[in-house]
TIBAVEX-292240 format. One record per atom (N, C-alpha, C): residue in one letter; x, y, z. Coordinates in steps of 0.05 Angstrom, whole numbers, padded with zeros to 5 digits, always signed. Layout:
aXYZ;...
***
This chain:
x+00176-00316+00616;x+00186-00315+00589;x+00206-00293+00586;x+00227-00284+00568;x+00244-00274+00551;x+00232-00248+00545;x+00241-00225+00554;x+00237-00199+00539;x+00264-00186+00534;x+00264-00156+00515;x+00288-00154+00509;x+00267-00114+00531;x+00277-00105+00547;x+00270-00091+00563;x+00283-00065+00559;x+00272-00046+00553;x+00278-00023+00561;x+00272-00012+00585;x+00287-00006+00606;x+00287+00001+00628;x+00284+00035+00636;x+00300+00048+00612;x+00298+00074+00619;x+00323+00082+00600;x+00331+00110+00586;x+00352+00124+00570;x+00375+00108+00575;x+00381+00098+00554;x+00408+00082+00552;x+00407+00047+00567;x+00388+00044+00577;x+00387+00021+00584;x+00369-00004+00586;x+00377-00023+00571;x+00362-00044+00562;x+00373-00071+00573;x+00368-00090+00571;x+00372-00116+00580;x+00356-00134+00579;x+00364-00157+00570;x+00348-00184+00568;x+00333-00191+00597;x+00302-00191+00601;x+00293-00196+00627;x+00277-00227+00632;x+00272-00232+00647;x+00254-00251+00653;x+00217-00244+00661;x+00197-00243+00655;x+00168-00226+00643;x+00153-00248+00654;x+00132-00239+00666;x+00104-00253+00672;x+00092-00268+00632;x+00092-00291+00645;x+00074-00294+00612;x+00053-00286+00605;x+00044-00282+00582;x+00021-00274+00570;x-00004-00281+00579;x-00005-00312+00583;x-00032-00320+00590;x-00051-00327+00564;x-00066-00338+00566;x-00087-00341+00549;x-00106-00315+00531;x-00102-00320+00505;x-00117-00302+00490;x-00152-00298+00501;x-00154-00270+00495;x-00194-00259+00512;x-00201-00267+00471;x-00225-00263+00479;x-00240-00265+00449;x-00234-00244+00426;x-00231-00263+00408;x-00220-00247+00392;x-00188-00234+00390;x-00182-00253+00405;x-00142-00251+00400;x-00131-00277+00398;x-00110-00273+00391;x-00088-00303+00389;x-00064-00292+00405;x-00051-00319+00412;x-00027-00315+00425;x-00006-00329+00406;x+00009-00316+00409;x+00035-00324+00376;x+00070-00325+00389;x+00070-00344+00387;x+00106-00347+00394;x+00124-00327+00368;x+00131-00306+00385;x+00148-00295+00359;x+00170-00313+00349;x+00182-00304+00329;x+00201-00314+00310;x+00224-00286+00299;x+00217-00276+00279;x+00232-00258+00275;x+00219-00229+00285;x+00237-00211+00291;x+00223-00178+00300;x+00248-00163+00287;x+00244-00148+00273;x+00255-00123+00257;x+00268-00103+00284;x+00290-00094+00273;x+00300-00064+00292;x+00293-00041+00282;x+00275-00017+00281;x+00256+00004+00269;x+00283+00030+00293;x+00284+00041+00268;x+00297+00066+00282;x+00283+00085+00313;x+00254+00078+00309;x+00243+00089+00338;x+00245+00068+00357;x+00251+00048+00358;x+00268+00026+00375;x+00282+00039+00385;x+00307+00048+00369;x+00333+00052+00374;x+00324+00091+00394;x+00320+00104+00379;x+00305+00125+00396;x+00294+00120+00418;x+00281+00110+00427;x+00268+00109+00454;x+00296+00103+00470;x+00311+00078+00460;x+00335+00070+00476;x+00357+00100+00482;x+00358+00108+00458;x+00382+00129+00462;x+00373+00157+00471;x+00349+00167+00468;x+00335+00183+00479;x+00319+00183+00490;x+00306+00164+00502;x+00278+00160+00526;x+00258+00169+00505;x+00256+00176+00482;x+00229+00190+00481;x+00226+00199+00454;x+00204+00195+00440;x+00206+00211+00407;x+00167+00230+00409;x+00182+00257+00408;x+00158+00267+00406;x+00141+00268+00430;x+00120+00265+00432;x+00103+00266+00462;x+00104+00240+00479;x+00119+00216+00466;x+00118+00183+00462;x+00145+00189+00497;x+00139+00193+00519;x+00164+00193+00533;x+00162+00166+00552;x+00190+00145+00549;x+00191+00120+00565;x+00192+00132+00591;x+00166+00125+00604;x+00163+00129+00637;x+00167+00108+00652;x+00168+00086+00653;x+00164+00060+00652;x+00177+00036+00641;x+00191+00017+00652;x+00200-00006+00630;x+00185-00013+00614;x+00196-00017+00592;x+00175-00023+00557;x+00193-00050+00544;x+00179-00057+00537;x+00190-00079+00512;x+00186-00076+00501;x+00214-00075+00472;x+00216-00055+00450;x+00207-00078+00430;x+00210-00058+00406;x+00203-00088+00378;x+00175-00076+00379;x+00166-00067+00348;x+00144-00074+00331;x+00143-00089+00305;x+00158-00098+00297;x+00168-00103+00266;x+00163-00131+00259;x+00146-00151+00275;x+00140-00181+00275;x+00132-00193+00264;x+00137-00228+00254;x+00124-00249+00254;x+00130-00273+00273;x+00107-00292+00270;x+00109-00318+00294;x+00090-00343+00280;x+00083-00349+00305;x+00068-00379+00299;x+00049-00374+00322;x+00020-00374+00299;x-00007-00368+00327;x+00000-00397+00350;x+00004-00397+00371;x-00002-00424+00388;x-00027-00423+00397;x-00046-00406+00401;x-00068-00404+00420;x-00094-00384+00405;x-00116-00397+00400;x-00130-00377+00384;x-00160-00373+00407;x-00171-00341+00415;x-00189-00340+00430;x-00216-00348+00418;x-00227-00345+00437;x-00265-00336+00432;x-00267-00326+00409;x-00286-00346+00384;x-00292-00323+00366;x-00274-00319+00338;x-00254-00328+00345;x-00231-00332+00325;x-00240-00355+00297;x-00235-00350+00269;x-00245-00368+00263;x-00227-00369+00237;x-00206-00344+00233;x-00198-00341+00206;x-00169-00345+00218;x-00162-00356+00237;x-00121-00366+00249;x-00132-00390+00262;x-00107-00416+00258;x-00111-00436+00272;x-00079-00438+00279;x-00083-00456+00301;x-00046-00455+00318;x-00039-00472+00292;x-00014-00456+00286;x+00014-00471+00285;x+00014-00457+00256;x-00007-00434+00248;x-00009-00414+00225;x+00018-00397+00229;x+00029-00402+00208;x+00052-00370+00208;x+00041-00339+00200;x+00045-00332+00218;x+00037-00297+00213;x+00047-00278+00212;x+00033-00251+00207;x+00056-00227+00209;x+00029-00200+00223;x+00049-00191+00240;x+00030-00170+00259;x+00024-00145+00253;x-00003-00132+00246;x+00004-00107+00241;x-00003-00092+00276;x+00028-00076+00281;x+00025-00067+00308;x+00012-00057+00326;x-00015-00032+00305;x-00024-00017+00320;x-00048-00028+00319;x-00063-00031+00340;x-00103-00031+00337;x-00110-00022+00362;x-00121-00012+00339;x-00147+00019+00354;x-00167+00004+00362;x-00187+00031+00366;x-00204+00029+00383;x-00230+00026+00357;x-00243-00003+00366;x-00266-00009+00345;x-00283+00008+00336;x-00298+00028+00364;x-00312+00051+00368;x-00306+00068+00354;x-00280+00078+00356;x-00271+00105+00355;x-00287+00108+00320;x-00289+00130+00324;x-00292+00154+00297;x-00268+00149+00278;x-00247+00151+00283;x-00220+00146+00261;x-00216+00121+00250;x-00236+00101+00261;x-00236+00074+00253;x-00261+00078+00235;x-00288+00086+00239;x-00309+00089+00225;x-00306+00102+00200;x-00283+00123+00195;x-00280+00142+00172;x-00256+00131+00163;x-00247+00106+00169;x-00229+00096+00152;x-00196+00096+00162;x-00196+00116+00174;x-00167+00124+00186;x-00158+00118+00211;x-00163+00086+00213;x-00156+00076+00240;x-00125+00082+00253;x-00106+00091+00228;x-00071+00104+00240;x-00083+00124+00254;x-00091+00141+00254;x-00090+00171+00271;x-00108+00158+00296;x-00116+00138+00295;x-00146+00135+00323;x-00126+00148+00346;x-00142+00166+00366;x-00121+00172+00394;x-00114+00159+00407;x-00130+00122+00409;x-00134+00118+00427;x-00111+00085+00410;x-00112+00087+00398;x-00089+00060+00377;x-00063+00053+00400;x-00063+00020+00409;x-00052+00008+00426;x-00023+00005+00397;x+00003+00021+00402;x+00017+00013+00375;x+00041+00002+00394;x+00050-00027+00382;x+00076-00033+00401;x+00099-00017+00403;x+00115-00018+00427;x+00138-00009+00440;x+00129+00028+00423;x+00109+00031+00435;x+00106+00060+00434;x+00087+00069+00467;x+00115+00085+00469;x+00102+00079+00506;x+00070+00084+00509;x+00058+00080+00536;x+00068+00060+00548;x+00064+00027+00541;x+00070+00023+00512;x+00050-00004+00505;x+00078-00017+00500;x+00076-00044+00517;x+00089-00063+00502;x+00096-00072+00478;x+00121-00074+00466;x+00120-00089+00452;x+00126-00118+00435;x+00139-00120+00417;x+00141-00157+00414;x+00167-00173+00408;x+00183-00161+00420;x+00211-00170+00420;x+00209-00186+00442;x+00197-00208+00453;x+00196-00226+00472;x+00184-00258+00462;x+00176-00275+00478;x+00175-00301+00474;x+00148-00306+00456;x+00126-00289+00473;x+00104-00303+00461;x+00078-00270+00462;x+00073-00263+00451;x+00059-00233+00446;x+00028-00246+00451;x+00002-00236+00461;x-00021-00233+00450;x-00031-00206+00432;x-00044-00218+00411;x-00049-00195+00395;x-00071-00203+00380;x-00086-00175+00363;x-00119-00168+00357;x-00112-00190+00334;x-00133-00219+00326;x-00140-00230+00309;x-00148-00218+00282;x-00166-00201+00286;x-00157-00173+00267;x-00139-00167+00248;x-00113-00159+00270;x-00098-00144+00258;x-00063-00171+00260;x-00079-00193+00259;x-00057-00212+00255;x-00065-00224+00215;x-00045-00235+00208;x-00048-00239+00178;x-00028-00258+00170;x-00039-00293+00163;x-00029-00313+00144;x-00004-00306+00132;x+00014-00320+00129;x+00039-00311+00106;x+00029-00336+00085;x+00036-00323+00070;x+00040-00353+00053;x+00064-00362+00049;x+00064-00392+00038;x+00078-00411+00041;x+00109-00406+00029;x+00106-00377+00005;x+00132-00371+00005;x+00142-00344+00003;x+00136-00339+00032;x+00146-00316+00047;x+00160-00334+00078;x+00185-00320+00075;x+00193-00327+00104;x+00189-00313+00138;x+00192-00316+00151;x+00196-00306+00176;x+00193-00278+00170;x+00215-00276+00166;x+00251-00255+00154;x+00218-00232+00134;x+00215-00245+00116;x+00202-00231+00091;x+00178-00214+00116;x+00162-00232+00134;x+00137-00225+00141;x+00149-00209+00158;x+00171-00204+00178;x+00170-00183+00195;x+00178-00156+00175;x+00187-00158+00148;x+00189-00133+00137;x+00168-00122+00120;x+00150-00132+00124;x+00120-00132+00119;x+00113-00095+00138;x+00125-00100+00161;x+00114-00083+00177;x+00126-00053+00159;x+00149-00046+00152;x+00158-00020+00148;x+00149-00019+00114;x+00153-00050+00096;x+00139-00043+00072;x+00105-00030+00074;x+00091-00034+00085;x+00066-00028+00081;x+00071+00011+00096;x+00088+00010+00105;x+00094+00050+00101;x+00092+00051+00077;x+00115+00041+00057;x+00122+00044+00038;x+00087+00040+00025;x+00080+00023+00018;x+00050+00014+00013;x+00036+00045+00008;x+00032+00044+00047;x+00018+00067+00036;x+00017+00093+00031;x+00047+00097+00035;x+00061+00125+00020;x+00052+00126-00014;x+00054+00107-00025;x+00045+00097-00052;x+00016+00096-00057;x+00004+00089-00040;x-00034+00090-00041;x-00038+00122-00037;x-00027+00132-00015;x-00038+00164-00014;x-00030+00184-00039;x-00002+00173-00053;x+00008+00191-00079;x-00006+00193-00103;x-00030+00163-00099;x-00051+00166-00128;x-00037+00168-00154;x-00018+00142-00152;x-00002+00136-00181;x-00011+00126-00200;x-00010+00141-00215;x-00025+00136-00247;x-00002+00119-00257;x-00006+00092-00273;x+00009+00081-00288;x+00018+00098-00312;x+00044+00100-00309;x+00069+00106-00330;x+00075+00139-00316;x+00068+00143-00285;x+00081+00165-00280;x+00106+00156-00271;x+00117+00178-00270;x+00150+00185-00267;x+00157+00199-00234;x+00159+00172-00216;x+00162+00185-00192;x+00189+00188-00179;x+00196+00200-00160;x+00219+00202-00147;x+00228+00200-00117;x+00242+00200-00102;x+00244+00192-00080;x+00267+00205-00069;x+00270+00217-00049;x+00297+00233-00030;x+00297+00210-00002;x+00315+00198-00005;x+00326+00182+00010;x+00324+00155+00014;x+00350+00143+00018;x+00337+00107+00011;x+00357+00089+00033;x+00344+00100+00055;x+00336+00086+00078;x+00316+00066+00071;x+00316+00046+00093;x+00293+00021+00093;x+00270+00035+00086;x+00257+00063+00088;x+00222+00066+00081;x+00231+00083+00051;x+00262+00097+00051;x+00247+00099+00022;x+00254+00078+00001;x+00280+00062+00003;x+00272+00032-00014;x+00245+00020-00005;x+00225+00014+00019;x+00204+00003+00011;x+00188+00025-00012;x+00193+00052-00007;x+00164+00070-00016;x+00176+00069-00057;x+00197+00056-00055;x+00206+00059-00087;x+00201+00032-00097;x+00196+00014-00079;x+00186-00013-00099;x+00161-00017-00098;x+00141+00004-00074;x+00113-00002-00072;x+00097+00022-00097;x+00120+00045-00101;x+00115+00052-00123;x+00113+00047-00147;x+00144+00039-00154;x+00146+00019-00179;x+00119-00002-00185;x+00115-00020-00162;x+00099-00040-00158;x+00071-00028-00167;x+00067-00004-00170;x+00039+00009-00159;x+00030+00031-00192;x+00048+00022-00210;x+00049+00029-00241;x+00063+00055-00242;x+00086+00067-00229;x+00115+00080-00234;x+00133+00071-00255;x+00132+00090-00285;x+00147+00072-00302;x+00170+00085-00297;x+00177+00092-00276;x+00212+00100-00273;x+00210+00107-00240;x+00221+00098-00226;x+00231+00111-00191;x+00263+00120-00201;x+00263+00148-00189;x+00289+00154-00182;x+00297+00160-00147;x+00318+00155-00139;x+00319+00149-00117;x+00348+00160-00101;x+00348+00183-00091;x+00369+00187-00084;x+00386+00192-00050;x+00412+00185-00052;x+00420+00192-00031;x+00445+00209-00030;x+00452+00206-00009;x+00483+00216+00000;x+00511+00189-00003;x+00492+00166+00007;x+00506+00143+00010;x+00517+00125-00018;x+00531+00130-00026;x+00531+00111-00043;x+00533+00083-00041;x+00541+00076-00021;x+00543+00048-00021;x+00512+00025-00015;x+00494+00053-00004;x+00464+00051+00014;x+00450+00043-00023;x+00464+00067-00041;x+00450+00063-00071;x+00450+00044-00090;x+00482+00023-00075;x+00488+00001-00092;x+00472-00022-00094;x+00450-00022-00072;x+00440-00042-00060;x+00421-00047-00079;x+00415-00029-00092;x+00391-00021-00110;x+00384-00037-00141;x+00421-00041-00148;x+00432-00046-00166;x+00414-00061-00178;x+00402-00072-00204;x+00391-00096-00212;x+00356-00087-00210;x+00347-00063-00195;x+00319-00067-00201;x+00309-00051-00214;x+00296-00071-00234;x+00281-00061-00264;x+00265-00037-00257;x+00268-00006-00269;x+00255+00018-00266;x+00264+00034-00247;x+00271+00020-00232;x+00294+00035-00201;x+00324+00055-00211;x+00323+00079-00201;x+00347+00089-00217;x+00360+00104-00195;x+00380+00104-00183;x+00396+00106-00165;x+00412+00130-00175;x+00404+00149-00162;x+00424+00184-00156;x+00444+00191-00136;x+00464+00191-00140;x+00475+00199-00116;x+00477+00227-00112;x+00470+00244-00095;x+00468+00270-00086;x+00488+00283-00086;x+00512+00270-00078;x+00535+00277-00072;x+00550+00294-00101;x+00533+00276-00120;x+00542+00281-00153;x+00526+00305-00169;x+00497+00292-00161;x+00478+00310-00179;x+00467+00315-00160;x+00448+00333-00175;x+00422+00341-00159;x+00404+00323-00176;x+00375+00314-00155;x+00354+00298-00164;x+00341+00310-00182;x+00329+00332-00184;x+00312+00346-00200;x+00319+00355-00223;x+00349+00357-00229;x+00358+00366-00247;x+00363+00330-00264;x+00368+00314-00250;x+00369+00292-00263;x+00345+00284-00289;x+00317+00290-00263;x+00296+00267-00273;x+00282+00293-00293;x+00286+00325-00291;x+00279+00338-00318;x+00295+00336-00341;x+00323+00329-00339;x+00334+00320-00353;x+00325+00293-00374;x+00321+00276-00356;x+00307+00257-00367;x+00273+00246-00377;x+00264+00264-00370;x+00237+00276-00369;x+00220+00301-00393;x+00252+00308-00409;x+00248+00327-00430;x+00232+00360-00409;x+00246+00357-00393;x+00248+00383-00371;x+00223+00391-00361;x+00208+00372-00357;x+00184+00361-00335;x+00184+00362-00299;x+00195+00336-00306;x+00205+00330-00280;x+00191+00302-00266;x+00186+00296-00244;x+00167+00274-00240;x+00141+00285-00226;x+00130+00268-00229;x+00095+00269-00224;x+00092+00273-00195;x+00104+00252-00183;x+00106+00239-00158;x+00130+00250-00140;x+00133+00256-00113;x+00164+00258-00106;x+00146+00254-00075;x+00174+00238-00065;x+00171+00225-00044;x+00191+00237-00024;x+00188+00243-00004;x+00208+00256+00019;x+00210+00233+00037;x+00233+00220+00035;x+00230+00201+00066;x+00258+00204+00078;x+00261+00225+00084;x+00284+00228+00105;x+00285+00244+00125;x+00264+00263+00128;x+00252+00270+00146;x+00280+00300+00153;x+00297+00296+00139;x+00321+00311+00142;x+00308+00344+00133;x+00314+00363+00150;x+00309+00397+00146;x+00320+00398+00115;x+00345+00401+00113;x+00357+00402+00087;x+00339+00398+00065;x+00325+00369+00066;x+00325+00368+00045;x+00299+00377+00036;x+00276+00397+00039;x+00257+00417+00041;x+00263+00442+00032;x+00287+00444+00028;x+00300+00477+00014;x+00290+00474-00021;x+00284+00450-00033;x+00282+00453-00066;x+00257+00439-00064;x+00246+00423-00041;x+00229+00404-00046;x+00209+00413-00067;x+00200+00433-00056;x+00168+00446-00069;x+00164+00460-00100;x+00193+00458-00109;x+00196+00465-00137;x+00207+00430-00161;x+00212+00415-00137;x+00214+00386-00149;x+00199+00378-00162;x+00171+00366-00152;x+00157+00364-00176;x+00152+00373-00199;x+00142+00363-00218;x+00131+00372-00245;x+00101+00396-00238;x+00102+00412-00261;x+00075+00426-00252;x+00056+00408-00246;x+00038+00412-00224;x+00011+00394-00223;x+00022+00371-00208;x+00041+00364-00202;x+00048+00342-00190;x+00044+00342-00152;x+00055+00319-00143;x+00046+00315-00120;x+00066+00305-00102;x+00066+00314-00080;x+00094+00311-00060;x+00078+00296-00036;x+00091+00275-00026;x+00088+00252+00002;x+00095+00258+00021;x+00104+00276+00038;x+00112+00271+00062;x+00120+00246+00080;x+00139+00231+00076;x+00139+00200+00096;x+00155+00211+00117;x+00176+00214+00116;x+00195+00226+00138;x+00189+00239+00150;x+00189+00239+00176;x+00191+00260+00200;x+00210+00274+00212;x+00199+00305+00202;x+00224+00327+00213;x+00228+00327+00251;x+00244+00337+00257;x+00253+00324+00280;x+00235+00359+00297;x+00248+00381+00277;x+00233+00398+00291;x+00214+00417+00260;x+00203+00434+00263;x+00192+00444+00244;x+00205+00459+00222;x+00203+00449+00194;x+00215+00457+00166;x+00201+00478+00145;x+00207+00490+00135;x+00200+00518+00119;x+00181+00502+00105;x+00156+00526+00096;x+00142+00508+00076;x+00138+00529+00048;x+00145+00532+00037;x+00152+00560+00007;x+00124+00552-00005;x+00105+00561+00013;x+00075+00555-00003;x+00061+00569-00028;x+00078+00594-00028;x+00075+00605-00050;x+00083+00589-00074;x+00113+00582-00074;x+00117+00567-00103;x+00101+00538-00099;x+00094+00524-00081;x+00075+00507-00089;x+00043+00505-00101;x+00036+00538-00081;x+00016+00539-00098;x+00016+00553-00132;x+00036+00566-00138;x+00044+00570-00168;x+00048+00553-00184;x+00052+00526-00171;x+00061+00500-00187;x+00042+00491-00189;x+00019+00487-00175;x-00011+00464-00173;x+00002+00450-00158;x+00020+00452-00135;x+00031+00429-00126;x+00013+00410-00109;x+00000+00398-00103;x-00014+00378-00080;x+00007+00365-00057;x-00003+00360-00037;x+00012+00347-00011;x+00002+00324+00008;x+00006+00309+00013;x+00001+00288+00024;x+00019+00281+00050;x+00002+00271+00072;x+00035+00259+00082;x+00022+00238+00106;x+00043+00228+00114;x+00038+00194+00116;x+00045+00190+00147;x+00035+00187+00163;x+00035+00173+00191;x+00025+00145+00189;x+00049+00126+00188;x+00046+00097+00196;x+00031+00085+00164;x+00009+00072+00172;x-00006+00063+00156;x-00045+00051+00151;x-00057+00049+00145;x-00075+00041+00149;x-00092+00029+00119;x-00100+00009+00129;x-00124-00014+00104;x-00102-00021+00084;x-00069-00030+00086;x-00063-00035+00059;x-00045-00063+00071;x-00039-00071+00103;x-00026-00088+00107;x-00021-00123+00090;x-00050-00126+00090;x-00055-00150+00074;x-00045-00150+00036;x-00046-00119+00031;x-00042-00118+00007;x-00010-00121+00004;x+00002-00105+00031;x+00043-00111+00026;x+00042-00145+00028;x+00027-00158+00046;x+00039-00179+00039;x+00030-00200+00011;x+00015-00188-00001;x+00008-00207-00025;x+00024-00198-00053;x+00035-00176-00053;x+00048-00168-00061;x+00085-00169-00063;x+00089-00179-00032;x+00112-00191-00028;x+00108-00218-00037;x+00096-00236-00033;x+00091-00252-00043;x+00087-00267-00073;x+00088-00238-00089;x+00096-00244-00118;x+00110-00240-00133;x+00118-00238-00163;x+00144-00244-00167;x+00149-00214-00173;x+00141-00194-00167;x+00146-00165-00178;x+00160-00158-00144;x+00167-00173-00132;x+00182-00156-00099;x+00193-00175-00087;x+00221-00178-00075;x+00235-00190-00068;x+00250-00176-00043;x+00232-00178-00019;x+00237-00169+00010;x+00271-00173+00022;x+00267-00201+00013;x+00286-00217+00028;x+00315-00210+00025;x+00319-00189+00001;x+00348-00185-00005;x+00360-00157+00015;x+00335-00154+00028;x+00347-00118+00053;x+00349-00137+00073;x+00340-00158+00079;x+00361-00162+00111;x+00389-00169+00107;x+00400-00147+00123;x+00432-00147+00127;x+00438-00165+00138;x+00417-00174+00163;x+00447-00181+00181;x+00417-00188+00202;x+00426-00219+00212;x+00402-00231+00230;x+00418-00241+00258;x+00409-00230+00272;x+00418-00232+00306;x+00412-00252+00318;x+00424-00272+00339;x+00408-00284+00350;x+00391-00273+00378;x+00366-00282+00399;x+00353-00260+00419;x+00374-00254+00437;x+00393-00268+00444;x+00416-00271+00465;x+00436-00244+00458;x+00434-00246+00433;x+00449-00218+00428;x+00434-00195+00419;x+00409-00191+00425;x+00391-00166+00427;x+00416-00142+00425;x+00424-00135+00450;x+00433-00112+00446;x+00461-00106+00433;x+00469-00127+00420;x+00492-00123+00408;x+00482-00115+00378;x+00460-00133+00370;x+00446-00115+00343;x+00434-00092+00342;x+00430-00074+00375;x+00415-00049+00375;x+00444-00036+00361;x+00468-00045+00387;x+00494-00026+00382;x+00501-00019+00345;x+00500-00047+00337;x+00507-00055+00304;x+00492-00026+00289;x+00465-00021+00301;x+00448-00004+00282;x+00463+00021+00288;x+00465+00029+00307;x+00479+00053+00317;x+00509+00061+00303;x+00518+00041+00296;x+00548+00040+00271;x+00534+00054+00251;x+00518+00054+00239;x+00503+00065+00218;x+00510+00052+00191;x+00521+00033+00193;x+00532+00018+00165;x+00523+00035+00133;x+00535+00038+00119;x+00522+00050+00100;x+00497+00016+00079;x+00516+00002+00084;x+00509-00020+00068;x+00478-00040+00090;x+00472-00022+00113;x+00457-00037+00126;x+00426-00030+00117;x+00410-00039+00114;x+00383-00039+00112;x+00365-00040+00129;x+00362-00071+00132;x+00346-00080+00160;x+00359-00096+00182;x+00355-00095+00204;x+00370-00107+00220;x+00350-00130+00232;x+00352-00151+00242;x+00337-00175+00249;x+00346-00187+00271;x+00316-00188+00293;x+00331-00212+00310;x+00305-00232+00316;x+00325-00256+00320;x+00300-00284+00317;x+00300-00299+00351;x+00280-00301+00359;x+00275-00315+00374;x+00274-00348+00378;
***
């Protein structure tokens, strides 16, 4: 079968792969369909390596999936072939302690795709945990269910912030996780997201959604916006997903007194933390690696009429041109969102 192969720094190529084989108990085997391009994709390709995560080994990239179960194992009783699905990538270890206390993202031992050395599902046909596979319904597409995977960040950037209906939250950066983390907010009783960037054209995209309020940085500052509008409060909520040093110099005075800051983004190396004025503020902190217990909730949620997935894919690849959609992401389009390729 078809993989899209990372071989080693800078080099990838369409290969030819031993097949999967038959699902063990308690897995299905699923012909992919669509797989998402996730910026640690593109990392591993352009730098071998994110964090302790270093490509030793050829990998097959892609976590971002949906398909069609063909093959259901031992034991299976809730997927039947020819079900459309959507994958959540990582599953841990049943045993483990971080599964027992709820926090199966942090388990040590969590098999997560195209995070070395684990395969992942940018190829023909994936086996994966019955578990951690999940129904679409009938009107969600392909397209919708592989963006399932980076909304449920968003998800549960929004579950850990503990949003009280009719708070006033905010958001620094609107990249693909923080447009998901601003409609899983909104979605999640935010009577206002503010949302800002550098990009304006990244902000236009935004245009049209009810409670969504688009800042450009370049103009204002965020905080001065939303106390402005806030009768010089500020918001409840504030969301970091850009992982950018910069933008950590005001963070901790952003919120409203008593309010509460997310961490989603990851700093590349270590960022100041002014703990004093947070603890003068009541500030609280949270912060978000991956996701855990809310997968099934992004997609029922996409699924209704309060979220409309389908309008962030830019731009759908066919598998033959894998690496011409890696190159595309690397243009950095301001107007790009998600990038897609279908099998």
């Amino acid at each position: 079968m078809r993989a899209l192969v990372l071989q080693e720094k800078n080099r990838m190529s369409i290969e030819e792969v031993e097949p999967v084989g038959s699902p063990g108990p308690g897995q299905v085997s699923i012909a992919m369909h669509t797989v998402g391009i996730c910026a640690s994709d593109v990392h591993y390709w352009t730098d071998g390596k994110i964090g302790p995560f270093v490509v030793e080994e050829p990998m097959i990239l892609g976590h971002e999936g949906a398909g069609t179960v063909v093959e259901v194992g031992e034991g299976v009783t809730n997927l039947s072939p020819g079900d459309r699905v959507a994958m959540e990538p990582g599953v841990p270890d049943p045993s483990s302690r971080a599964v027992k206390e709820g926090n199966y993202n942090v388990d040590p031992a969590v098999q997560f795709w195209a995070t070395p050395p684990v395969d992942g599902c940018l190829t023909d046909e994936v086996i994966h945990s019955a578990a951690y596979t999940y129904k679409l319904p009938d009107n969600l597409s392909f397209a919708e269910g592989a963006l399932i995977e980076p909304f449920s960040v968003g998800m549960f950037a929004a579950t850990k912030a503990g949003i009280k209906p009719g708070d006033v939250a905010a958001v620094i950066g609107s990249g693909t996780i923080g447009i998901m983390t601003a409609i899983a907010a909104r979605a999640g009783g935010a009577s206002t997201v503010y949302i800002s960037d550098v990009l304006p054209e990244k902000l236009a995209l935004l245009d049209g959604l009810e409670g969504i309020v688009p800042v450009d940085a370049t103009k204002e500052d965020l905080g001065e916006r939303v106390r402005a509008e806030t009768g010089g409060w500020g918001p409840q909520v504030v969301f970091e997903a850009t992982g950018a040093a910069p933008a950590y110099k005001n963070l901790w005075s952003l919120p409203a007194p008593g309010g509460r800051i997310v961490l989603v983004g990851m700093p590349v190396d270590p960022v100041p933390f002014d703990i004093a004025t947070a603890q003068s503020r009541g500030i609280s902190l949270e912060t978000v690696f991956r996701y855990a217990n809310v997968y099934q909730k992004a997609i029922d949620l996409a699924a209704s009429d309060a979220v409309d997935l389908s309008r962030f894919v830019s731009e759908t690849f066919t598998f033959d041109n894998s690496v011409q959609a890696f190159e595309r992401f690397l243009e950095g389009r301001p107007t790009d969102v998600k990038l897609q390729i279908t099998l």
